[in-house]
C-alpha positions in Angstrom: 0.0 0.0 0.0 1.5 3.4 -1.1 2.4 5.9 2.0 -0.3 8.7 2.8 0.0 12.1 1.9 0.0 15.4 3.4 -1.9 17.3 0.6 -2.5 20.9 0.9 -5.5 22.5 -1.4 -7.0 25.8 -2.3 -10.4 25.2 -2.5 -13.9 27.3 -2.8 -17.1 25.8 -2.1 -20.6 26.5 -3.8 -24.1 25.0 -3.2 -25.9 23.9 -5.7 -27.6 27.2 -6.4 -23.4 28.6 -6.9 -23.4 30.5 -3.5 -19.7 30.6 -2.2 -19.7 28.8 0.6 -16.3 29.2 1.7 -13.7 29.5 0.8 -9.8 29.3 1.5 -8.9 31.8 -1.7 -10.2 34.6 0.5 -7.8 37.3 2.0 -5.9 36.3 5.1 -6.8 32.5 4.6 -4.1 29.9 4.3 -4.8 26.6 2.0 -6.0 23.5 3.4 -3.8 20.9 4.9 -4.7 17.5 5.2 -3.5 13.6 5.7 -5.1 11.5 3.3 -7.0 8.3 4.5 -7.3 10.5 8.1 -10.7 11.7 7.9 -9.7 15.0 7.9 -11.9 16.3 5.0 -15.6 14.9 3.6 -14.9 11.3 1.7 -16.4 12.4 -1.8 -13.5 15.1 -1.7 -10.8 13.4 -0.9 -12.1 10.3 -3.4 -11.3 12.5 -6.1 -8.3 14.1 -4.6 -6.2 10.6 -4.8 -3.3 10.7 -7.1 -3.7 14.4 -8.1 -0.1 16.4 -8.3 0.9 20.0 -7.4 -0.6 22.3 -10.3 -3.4 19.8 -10.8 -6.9 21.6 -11.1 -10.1 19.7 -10.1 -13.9 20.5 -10.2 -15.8 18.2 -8.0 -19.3 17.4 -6.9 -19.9 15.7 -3.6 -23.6 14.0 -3.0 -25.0 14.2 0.3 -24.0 10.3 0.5 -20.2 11.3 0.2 -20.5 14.4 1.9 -22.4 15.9 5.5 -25.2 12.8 4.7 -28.7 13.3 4.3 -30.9 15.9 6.9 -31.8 13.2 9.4 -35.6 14.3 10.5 -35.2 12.9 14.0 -32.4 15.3 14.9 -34.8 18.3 14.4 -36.4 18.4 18.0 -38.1 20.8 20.3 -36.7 21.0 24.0 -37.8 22.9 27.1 -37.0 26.6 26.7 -35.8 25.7 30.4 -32.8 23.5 28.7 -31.0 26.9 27.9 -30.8 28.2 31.5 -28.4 31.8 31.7 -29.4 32.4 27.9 -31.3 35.9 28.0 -32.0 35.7 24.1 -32.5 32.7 21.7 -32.5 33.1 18.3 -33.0 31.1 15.2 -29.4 30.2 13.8 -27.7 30.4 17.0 -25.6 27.2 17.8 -24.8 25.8 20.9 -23.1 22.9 22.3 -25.6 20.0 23.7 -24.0 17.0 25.9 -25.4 14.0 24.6 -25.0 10.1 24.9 -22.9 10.1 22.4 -21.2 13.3 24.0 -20.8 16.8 22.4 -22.5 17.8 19.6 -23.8 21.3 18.0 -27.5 21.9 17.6 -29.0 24.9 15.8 -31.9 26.6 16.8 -34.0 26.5 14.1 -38.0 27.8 16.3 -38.1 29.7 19.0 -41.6 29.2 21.1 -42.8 30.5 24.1 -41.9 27.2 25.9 -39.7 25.2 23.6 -36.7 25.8 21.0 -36.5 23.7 18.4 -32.7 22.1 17.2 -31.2 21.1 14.5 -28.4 18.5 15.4 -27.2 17.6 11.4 -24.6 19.3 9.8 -25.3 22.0 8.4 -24.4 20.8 4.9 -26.5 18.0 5.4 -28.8 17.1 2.3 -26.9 19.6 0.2 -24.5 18.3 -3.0 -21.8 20.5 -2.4 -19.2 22.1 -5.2 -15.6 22.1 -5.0 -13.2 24.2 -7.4 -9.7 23.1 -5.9 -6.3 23.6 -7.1 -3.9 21.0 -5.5 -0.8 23.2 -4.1 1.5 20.8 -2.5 1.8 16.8 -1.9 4.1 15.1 -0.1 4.5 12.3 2.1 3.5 11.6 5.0 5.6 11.3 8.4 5.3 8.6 10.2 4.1 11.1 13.3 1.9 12.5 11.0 0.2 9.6 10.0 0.1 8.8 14.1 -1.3 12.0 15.0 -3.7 12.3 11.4 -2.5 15.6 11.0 -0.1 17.4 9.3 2.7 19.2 11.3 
């Protein structure tokens, strides 16, 4: 089996509608570093970033499957209002940081009511087929710490 890479991208994301979703071609940005096979960045993206060399230039569109998955109905539910206890103001599209089971996890607020808030636990990707324009800047192997860690240093 061929040793991983540390692969660093440029990258801008678009919806399906071709609303720039981010970005790291922005000002003050820096590309994206990652280890491949690490789970650093959405399978469907790295899929088609195997083999590709410094200079190479890739459009890529990543289902839902291959990307955030699909909007998963049951983690759209109301709590008690009482669950954010010290908040003076909730708001649809605030985020917060729920302990669950399965330990941390964001939720949106998605409906405010008078006695419950509604979250959103999915990503907020989820569902959407997402655009990449990427141009691969550097590719090199990966340490052996690196590959440990499954990050770059």
């Amino acid at each position: 089996m061929a040793q991983p890479r540390v692969v660093t991208i440029h990258y801008t994301l678009t919806n399906d509608q071709g609303e720039e979703l981010d970005s790291s071609r922005v000002e003050g940005r820096e590309p994206l570093t990652y280890v491949e096979g690490a789970q650093n960045i959405i399978g469907g993206l790295e899929n088609a970033l195997n083999e590709k060399n410094p200079g190479d230039q890739v459009e890529v569109s990543v289902e839902p499957s291959e990307g955030y998955g699909e909007v998963n109905e049951e983690l759209v539910q109301p709590v008690p209002r009482s669950a954010f206890e010290g908040v003076d103001t909730i708001e649809p599209g605030m985020q917060f940081q729920a302990q669950t089971p399965g330990g941390p996890q964001v939720v949106r607020v998605v409906e405010v009511g008078d006695d419950t808030v509604t979250i959103d636990a999915n990503h907020p990707l989820a569902g959407q087929t997402l655009h990449f324009d990427v141009e691969v800047v550097e590719a090199r192997e990966a340490t052996d710490e690196e590959q440990e860690h499954g990050h770059a240093h």
